[in-house]
RODO-2510 file (C-alpha; in nm, 4 decimals, decimal comma):
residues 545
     n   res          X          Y          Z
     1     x     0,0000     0,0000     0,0000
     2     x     0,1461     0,3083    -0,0735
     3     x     0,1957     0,5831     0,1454
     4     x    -0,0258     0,8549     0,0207
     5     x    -0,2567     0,5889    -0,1531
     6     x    -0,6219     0,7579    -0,1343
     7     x    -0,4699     1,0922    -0,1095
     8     x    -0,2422     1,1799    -0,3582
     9     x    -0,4409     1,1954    -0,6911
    10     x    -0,6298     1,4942    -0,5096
    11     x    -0,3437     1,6384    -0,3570
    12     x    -0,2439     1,6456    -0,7835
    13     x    -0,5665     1,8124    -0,8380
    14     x    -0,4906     2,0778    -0,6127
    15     x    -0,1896     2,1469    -0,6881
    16     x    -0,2926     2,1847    -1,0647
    17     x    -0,6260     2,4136    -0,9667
    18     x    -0,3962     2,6616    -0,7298
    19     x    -0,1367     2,6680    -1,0123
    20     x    -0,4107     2,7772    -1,2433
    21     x    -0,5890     3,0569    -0,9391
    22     x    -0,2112     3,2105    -0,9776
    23     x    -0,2006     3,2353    -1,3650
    24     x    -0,5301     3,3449    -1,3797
    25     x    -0,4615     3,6135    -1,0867
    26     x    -0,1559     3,7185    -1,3309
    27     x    -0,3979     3,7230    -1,6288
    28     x    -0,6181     3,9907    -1,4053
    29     x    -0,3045     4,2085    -1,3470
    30     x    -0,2169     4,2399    -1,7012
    31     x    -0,5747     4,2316    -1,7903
    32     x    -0,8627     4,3419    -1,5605
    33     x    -1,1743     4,1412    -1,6844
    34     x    -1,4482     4,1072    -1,4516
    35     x    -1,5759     3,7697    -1,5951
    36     x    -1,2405     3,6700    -1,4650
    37     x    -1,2110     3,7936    -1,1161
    38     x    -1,5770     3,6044    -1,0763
    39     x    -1,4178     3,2823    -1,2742
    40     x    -1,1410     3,2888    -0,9962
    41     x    -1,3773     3,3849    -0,6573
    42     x    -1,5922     3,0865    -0,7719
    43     x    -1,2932     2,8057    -0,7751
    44     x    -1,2095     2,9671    -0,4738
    45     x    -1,4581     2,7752    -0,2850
    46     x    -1,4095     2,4403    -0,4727
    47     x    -1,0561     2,4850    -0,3583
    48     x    -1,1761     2,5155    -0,0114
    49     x    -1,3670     2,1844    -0,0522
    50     x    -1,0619     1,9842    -0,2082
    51     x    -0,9103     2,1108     0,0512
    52     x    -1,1747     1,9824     0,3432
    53     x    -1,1458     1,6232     0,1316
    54     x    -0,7445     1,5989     0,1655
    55     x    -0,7686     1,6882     0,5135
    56     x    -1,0024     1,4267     0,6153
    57     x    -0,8210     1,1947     0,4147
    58     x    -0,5116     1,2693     0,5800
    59     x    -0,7130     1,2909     0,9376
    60     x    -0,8724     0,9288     0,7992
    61     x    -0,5004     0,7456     0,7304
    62     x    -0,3792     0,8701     1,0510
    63     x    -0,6266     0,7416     1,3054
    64     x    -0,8159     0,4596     1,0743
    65     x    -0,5244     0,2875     0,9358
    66     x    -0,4692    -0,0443     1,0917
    67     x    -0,0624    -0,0002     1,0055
    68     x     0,0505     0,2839     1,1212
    69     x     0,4664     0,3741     1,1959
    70     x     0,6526     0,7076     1,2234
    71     x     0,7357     0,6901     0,8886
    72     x     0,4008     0,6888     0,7246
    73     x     0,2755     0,9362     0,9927
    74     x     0,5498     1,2121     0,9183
    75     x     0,4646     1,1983     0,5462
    76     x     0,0764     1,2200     0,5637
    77     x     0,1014     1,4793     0,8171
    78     x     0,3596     1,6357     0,5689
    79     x     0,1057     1,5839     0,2908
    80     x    -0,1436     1,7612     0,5165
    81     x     0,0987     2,0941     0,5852
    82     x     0,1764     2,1363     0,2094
    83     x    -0,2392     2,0845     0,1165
    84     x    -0,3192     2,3887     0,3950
    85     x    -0,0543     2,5957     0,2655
    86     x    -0,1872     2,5129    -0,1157
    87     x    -0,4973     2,6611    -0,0321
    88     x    -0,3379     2,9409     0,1427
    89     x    -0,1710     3,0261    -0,1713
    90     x    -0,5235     3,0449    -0,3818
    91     x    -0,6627     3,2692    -0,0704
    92     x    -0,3638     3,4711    -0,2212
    93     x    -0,4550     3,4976    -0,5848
    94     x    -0,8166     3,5931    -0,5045
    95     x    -0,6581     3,8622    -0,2531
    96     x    -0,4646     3,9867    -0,5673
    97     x    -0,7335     4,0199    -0,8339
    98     x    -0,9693     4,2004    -0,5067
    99     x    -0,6578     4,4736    -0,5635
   100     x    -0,6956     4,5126    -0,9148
   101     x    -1,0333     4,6682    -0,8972
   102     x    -0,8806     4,9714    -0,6881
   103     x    -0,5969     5,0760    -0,9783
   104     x    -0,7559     5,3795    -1,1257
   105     x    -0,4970     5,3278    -1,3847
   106     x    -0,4079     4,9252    -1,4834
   107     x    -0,1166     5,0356    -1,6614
   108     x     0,0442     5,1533    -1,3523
   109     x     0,2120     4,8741    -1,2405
   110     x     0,3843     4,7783    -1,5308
   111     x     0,6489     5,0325    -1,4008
   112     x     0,7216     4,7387    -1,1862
   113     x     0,8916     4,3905    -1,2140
   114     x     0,5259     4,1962    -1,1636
   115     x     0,5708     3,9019    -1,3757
   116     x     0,8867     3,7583    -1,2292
   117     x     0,6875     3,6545    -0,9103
   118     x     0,4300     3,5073    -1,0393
   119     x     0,6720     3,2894    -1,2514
   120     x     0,8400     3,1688    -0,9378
   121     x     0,5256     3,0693    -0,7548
   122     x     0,4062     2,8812    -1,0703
   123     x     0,7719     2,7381    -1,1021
   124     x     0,7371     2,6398    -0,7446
   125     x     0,4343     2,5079    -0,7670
   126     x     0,5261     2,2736    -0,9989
   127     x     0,7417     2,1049    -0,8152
   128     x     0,5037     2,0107    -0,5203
   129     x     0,3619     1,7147    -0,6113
   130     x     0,7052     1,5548    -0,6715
   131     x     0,8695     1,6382    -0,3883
   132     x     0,6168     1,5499    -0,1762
   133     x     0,5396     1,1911    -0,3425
   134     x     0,9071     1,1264    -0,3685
   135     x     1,0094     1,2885    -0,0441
   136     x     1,2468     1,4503    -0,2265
   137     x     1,4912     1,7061    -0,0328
   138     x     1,6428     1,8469    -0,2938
   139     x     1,3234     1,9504    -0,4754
   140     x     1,2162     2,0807    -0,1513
   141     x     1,4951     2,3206    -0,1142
   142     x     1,4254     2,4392    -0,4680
   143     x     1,0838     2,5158    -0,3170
   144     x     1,2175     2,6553    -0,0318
   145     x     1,4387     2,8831    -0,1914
   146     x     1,1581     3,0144    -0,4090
   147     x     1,1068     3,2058    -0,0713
   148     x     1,3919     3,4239    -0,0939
   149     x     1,3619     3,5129    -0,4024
   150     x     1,0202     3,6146    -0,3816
   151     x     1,1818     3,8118    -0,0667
   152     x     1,4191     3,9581    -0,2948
   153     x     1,1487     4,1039    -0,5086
   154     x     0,9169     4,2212    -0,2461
   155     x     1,2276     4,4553    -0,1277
   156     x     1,2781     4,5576    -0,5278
   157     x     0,9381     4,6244    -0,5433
   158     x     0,8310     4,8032    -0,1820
   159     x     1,1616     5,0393    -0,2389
   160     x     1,0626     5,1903    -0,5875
   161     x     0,7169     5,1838    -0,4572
   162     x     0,8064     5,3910    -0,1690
   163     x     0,9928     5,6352    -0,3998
   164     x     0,7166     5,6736    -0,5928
   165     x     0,4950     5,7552    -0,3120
   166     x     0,7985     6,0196    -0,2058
   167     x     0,7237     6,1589    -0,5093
   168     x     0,3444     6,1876    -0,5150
   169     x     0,3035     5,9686    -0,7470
   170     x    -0,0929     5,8125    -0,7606
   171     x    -0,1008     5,7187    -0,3636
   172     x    -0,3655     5,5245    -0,5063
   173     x    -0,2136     5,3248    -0,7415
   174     x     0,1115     5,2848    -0,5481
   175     x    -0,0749     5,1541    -0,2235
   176     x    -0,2529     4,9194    -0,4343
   177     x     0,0483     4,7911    -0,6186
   178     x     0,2115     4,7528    -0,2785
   179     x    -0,0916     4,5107    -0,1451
   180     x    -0,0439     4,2756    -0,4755
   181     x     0,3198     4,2849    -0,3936
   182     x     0,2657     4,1841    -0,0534
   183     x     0,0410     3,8624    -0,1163
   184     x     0,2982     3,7266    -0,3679
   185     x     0,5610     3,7825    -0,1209
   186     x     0,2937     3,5490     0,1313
   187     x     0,2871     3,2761    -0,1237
   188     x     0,6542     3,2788    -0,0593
   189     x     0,5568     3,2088     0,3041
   190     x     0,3308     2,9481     0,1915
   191     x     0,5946     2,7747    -0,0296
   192     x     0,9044     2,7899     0,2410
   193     x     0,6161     2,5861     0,4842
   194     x     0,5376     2,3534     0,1852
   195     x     0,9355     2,2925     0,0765
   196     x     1,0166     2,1888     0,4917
   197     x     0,7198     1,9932     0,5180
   198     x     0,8633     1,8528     0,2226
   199     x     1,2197     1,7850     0,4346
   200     x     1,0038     1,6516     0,7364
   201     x     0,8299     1,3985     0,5380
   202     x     1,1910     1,3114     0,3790
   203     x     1,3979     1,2957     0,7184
   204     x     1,1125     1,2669     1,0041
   205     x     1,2115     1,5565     1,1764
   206     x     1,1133     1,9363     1,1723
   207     x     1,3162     2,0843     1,0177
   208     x     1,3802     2,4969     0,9261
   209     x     1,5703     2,5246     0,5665
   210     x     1,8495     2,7217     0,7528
   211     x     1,8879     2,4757     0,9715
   212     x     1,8851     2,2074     0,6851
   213     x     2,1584     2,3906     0,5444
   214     x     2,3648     2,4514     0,8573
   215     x     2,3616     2,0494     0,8900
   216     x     2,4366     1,9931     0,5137
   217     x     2,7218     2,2740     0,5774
   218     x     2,8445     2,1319     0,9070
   219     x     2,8392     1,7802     0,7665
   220     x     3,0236     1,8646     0,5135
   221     x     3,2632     2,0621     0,6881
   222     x     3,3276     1,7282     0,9051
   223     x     3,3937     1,4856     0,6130
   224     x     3,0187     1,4153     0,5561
   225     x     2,7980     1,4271     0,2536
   226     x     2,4885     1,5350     0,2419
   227     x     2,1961     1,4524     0,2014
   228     x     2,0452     1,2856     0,5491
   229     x     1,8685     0,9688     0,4884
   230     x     1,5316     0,8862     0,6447
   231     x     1,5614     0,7784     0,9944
   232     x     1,9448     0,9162     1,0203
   233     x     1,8259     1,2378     1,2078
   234     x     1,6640     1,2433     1,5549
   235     x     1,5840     1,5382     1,7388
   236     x     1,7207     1,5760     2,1230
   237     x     1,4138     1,7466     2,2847
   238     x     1,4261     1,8420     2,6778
   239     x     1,6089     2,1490     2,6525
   240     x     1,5141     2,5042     2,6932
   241     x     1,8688     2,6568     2,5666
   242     x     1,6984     2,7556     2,2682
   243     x     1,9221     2,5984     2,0113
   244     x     1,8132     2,2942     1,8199
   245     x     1,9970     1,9668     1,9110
   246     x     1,9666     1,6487     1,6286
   247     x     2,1718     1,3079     1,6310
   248     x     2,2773     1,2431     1,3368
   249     x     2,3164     0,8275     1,2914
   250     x     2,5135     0,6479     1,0306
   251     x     2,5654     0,2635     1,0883
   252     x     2,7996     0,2333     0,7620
   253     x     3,0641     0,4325     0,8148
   254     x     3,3203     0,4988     1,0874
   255     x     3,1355     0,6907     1,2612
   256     x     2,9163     0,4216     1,3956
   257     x     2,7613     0,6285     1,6954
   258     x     2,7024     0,9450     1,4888
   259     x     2,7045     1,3088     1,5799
   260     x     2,5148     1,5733     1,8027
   261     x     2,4219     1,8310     1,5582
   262     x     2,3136     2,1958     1,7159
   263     x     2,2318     2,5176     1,5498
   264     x     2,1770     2,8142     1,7478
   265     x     2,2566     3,1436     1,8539
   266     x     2,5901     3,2607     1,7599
   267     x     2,7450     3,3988     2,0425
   268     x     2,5885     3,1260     2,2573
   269     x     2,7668     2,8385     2,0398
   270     x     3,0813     3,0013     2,0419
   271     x     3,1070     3,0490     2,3948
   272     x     3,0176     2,6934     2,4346
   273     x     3,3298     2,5645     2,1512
   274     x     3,5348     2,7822     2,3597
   275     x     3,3814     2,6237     2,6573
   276     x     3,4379     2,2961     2,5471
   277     x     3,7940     2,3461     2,4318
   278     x     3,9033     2,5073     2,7305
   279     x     3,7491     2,2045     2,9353
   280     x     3,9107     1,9428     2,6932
   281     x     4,2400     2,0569     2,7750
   282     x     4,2406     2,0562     3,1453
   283     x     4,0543     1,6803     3,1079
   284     x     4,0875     1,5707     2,7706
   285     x     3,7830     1,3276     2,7199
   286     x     3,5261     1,5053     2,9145
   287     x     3,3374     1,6986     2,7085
   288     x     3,2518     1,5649     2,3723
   289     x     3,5389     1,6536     2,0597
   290     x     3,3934     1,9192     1,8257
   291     x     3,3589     1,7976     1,4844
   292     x     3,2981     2,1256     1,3050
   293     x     3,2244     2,4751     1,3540
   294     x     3,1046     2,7164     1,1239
   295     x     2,8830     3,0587     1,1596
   296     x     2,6543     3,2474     0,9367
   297     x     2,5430     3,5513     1,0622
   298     x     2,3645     3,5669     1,4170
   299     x     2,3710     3,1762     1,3786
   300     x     2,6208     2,8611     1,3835
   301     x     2,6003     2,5562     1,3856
   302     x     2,8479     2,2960     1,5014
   303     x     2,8987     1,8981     1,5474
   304     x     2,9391     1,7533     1,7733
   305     x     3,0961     1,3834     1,9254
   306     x     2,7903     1,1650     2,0066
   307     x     2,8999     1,0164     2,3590
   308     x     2,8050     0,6663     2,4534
   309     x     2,6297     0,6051     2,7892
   310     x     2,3033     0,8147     2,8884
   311     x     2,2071     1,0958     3,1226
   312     x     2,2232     1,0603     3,4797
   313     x     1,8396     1,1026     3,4928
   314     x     1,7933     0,7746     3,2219
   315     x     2,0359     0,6389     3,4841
   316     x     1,8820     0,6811     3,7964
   317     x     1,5383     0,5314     3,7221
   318     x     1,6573     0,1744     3,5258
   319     x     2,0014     0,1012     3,6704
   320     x     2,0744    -0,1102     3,9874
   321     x     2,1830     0,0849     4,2893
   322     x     2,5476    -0,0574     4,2882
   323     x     2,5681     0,1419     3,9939
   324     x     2,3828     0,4298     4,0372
   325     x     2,6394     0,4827     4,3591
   326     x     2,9356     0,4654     4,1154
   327     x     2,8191     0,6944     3,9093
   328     x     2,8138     0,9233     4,2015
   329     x     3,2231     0,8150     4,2854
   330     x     3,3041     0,9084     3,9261
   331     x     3,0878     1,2402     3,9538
   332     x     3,2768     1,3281     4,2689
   333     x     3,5909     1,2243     4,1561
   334     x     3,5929     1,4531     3,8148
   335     x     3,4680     1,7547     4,0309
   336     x     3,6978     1,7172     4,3262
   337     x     3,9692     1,7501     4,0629
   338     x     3,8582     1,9780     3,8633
   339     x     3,8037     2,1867     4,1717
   340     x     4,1421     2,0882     4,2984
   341     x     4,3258     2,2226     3,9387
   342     x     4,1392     2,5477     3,9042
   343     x     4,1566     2,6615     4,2045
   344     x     4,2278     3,0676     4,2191
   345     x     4,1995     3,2217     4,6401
   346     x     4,0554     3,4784     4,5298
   347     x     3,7027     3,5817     4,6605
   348     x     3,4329     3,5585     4,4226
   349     x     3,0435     3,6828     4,4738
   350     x     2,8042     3,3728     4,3837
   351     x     2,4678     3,6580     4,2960
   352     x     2,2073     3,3949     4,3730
   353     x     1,9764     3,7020     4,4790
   354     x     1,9888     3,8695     4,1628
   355     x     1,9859     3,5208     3,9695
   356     x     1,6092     3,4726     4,1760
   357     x     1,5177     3,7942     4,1158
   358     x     1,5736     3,7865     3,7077
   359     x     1,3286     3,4556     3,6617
   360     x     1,0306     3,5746     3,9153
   361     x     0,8158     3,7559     3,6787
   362     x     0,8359     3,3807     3,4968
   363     x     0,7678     3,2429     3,8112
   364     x     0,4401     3,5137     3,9004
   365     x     0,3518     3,4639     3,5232
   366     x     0,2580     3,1236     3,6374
   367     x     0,1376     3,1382     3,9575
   368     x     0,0580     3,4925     4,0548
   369     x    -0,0693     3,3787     4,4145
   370     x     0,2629     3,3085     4,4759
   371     x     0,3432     3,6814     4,4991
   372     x     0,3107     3,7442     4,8444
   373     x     0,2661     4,0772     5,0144
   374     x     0,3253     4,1357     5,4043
   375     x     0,1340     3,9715     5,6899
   376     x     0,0285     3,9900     6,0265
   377     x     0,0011     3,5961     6,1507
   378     x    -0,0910     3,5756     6,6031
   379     x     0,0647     3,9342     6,6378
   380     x     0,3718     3,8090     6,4204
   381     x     0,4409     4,0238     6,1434
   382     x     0,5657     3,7976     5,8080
   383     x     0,7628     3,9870     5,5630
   384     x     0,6900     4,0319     5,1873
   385     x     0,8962     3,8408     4,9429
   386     x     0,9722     4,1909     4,8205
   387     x     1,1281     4,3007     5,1772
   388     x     1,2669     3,9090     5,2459
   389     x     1,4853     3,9416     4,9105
   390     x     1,6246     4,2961     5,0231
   391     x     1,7523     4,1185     5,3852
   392     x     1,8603     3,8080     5,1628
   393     x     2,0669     4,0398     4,9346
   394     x     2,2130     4,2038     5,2332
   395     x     2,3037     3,9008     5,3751
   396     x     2,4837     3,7457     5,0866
   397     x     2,6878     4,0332     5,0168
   398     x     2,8809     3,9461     5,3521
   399     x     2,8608     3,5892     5,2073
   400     x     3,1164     3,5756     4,9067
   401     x     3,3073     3,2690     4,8325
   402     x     3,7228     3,2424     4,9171
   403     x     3,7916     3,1351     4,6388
   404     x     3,6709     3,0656     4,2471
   405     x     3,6714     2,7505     4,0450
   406     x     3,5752     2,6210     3,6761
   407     x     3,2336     2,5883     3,6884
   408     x     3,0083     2,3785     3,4554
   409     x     2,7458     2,6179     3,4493
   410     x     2,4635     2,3553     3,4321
   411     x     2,5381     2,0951     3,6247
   412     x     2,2181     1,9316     3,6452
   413     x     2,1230     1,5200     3,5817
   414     x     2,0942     1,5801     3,2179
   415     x     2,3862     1,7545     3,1334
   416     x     2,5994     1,4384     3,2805
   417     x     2,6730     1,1477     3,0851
   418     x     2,7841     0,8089     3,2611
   419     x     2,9707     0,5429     3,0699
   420     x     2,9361     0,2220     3,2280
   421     x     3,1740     0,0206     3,0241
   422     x     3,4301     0,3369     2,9952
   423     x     3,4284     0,4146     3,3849
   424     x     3,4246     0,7439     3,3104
   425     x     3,1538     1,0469     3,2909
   426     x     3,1369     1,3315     3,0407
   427     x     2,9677     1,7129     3,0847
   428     x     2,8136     1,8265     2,8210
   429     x     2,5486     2,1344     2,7507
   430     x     2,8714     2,3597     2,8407
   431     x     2,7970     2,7192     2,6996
   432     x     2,7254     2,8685     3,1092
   433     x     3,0471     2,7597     3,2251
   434     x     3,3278     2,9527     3,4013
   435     x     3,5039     3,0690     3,6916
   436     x     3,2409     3,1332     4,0244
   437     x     3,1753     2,9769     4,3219
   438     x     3,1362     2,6240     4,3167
   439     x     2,8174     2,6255     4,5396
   440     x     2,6347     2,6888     4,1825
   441     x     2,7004     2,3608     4,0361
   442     x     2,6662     2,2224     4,3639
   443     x     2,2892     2,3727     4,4282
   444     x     2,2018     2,2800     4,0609
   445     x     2,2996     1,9439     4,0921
   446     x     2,0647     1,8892     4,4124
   447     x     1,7718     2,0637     4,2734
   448     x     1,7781     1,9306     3,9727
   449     x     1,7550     1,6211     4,1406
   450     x     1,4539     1,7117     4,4099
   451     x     1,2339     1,9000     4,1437
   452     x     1,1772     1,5996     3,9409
   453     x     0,7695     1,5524     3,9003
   454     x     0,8225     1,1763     4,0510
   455     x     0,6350     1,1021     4,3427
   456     x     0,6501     0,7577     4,4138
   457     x     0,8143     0,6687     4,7337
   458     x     1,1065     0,4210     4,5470
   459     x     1,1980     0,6348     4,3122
   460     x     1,1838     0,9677     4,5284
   461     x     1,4573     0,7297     4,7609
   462     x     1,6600     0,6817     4,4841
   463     x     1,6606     1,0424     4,3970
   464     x     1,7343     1,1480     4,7968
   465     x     2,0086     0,8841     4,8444
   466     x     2,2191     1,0618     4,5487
   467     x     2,0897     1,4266     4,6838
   468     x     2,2447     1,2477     5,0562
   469     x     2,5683     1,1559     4,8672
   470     x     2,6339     1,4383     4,6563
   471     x     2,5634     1,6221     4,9300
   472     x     2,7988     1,5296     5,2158
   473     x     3,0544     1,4869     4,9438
   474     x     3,0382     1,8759     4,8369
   475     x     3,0378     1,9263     5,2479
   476     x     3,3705     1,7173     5,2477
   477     x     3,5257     1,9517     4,9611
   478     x     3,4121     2,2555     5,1550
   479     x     3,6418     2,1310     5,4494
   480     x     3,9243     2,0438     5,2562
   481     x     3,9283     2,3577     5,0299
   482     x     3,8877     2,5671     5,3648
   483     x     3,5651     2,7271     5,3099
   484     x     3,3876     2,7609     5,6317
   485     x     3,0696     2,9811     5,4945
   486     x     2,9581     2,6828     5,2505
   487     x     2,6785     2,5626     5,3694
   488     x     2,5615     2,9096     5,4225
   489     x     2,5967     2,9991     5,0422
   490     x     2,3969     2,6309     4,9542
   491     x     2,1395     2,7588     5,1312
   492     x     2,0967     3,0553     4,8978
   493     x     2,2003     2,8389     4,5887
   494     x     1,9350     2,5967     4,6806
   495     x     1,6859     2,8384     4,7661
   496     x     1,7492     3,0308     4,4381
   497     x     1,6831     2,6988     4,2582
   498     x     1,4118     2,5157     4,4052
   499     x     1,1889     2,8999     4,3932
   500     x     1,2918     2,9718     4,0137
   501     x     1,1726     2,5824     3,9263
   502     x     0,8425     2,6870     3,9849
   503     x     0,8607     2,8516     3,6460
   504     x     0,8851     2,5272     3,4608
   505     x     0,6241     2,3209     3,6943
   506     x     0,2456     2,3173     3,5765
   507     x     0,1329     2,0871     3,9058
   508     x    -0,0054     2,3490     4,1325
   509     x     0,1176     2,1769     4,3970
   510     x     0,4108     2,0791     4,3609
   511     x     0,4982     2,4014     4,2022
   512     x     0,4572     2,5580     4,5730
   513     x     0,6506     2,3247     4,7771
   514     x     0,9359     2,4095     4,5103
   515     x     0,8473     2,7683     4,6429
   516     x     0,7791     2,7516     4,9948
   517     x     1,1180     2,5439     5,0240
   518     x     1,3029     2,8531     4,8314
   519     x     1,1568     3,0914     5,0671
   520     x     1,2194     2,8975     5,3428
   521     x     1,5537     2,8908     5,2908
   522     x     1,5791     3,2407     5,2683
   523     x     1,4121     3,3343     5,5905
   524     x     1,6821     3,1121     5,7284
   525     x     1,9868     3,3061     5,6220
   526     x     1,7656     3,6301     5,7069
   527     x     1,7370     3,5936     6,0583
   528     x     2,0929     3,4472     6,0643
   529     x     2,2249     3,7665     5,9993
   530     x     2,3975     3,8733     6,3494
   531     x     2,5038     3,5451     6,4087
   532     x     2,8392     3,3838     6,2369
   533     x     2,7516     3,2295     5,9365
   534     x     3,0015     2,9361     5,9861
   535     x     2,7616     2,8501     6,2341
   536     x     2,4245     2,8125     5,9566
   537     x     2,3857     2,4684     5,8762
   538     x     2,1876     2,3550     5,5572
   539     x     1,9080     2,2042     5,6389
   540     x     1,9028     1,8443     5,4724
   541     x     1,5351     1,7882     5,5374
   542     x     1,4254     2,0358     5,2941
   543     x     1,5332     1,8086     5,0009
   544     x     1,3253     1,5222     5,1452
   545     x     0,9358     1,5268     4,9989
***
């Protein structure tokens, strides 16, 4: 049975009546003729109906078909993007020809390039059906492309436009030249969504075409050609750095395991390849080796080595407690040194106040109630959150660290990979990292641990007997590396974190004991404030729930 069996000959039919709506839109433009303009509103709402037909078609495979796999999914929902943007396209031409009838003089626009677009939507068009039946990346980035050109035309058009208008020449006319102008240029919009649905239904993964061609470019730029088979690219979801993150897998070559593809921000990705580099040298191993590297713009994109081994988080959950302990020793033991090695006695200010206050409006956005104002509680009066940050703050300014270290910036369960067979663990996610007070890996380790939405009493043990480990261990380091106000610090680290999780937690519930724990904390180093803080203790029950 074949993919688009039942759909395809009217996805064809569309394609052919919206490639017709565009010439005869084009035919109105060099021609008014009412007959026309009425021909053209009337297939309007057939093409609505084909439209309604491949939809529930597509609807029909997806939830009536007896065999259904990723593969067959990606490419009817694929068919189903490049049918809605079809008819977008012949909303277009019918918003054209509504133009025409407001040019006092249909000769005016000839003093523009208006045929060239309409040739490369028609060109475009005709390579829909194709691509889509074959899955066909390269004819999708021919359709994608299409885009800039009709980009490219827009900006001819809208600048001698606008000099016209400068001018005084026919506001009219000029206005209503501009509007025709502007619905080709949405075509273009229409064909950039049908040319990646296009590369979705080929590779099975969302993808944007200039982040198609940052992993053809990066590819290539490792020894790689191009283009990605089916199944070879898998997206990484369960990050909110904003960049997109893709394994790339090829079982034929030499690179067996494949690569970690990302594309992103430029300034982000290059701090993290300096990162990474910087990290590689002090422990060569421990991040993952960069592949290739290259930037366009306010973007890059850059491979990456694909590590073997999983996440502490996969970790925790399926492996046997022996194990999950040693992953904890070889944790430790890569910290502890790197600690050890970048050492500088210098005193360094960890800013967990101003950290907290930078993600509350997130935090209120969510949960307003949690915005607390003063109260008066059996005569007691209970601070604001406003007035409990301001003693907080004044606290931690007396509370700076003796000394900086390399930081990883992240250091939370997913950023860890453990390799069982290796012995050995690897950081990745490394763009954060540099020289601060090591309480801010150690806090993000422990909360990242404790806010995890898993509340059955095994697997919350599991997650408080490596909280209890990782724990006493950082207290151990704190001793060693002479810092007597440590646990003081954790307990605005850990406060800072378990508050600012609240952002990301959509059980009510939960969402405030993540709070209530944060603020707790902070009323603790608040009315420590006359006292020693060598003497403040963290409190190891607020990580039990």
């Amino acid at each position: 049975m074949r993919i688009l069996e039942g759909i395809e000959e009217n996805l064809r039919f569309m394609v052919l009546e919206v490639s017709k709506q565009v010439s005869s839109a084009l035919s109105v433009v060099e021609r008014p003729d009412p007959a026309r303009v009425r021909r053209i509103e009337s297939r309007d709402d057939y093409i609505d109906n084909l439209k309604s037909v491949i939809e529930n078609a597509c609807w029909g495979r997806i939830h009536g078909s007896r065999e259904t796999n990723k593969r067959m999914l990606d490419v009817v929902r694929a068919a189903n993007i490049v049918n809605t943007n079809l008819e977008r396209i012949a909303d277009y031409a019918v918003n054209i020809v509504s133009q025409v009838q407001y040019l006092t003089d249909p000769n005016f626009i000839r003093r523009y390039e208006y045929r060239d677009p309409f040739i490369d939507v028609d060109q475009a068009l005709g390579l829909a059906y194709p691509a889509l039946t074959r899955q066909d990346v390269r004819l999708g980035l021919r359709i994608c492309r299409s885009e800039f050109s009709l980009d490219a035309r827009f900006k001819a058009a809208f600048d001698a436009i606008l000099e016209d208008l400068r001018r005084g020449e026919s506001p009219e006319n000029s206005i209503s030249s501009f509007n025709i102008f502007r619905y080709l240029e949405r075509m273009g919009d229409a064909l950039l969504n049908i040319g990646e649905a296009v590369i979705f239904a080929a590779l099975g993964e969302k993808l944007k075409i200039h982040q198609y061609q940052a992993l053809k470019d990066s590819l290539q730029l490792g020894g790689v050609e191009m283009p990605v088979a089916a199944g070879e690219f898998e997206s990484i979801w369960g990050t909110r750095s904003g960049c997109r993150i893709g394994r790339v897998q090829d079982d034929h070559g030499p690179r067996s395991k494949g690569v970690l593809f990302k594309e992103g921000n430029a300034e982000k990705l290059g701090r993290e390849k300096e990162n990474i580099e910087r990290w590689d040298r002090l422990v060569p191993g421990l991040p993952p080796r960069i592949q290739a590297f290259q930037t366009d713009g306010d973007s890059a994109s850059m491979l990456l080595e694909y590590l073997g081994g999983c996440n502490l988080q996969q970790m925790l959950f399926t492996a046997d407690r022996e194990i999950v302990e040693n992953a904890c020793f070889l944790v430790e033991q890569t910290l502890s040194g790197i600690w050890e090695q970048t050492i500088v006695r210098k005193p360094v200010p960890a800013g967990f106040i101003a950290q907290l206050r930078s993600r509350l409006d997130d935090v209120f956005r969510l949960h307003p109630d949690f915005a607390t104002g003063p109260m008066c509680l059996a005569g007691q009066t209970i601070p604001s959150l406003a007035e409990l940050l301001t003693a907080a703050e004044t606290v931690e300014k007396q509370l700076a660290a003796p000394f900086s270290v390399l930081l990883h910036g992240d250091c939370n369960l997913n950023n860890i990979v453990y390799d069982h067979a290796a012995q050995r663990v690897h950081f990745i996610d490394l763009h954060r990292s540099q020289d601060g007070d090591y309480v801010q890996d150690v806090s993000i380790f422990l909360v990242s641990n404790f806010r995890l939405p898993v509340f059955e009493r095994p697997s919350r043990q599991r997650l408080e007997m490596v909280m209890h480990i990782f724990l006493q261990f950082a207290r151990n380091m704190a001793v060693t590396l002479g810092d007597p106000t440590f646990q003081a610090r954790l307990c605005l680290g850990v406060a800072r974190g378990l508050a600012t999780s609240a952002r990301f937690e959509m059980n009510r519930k939960f969402a405030r004991e993540l709070f209530t724990r944060g603020v707790y904390l902070l009323e603790r180093v608040a009315s420590h404030a006359d006292k020693p803080f060598d003497t403040l203790p963290f409190p190891d029950a607020v990580l039990v729930y």
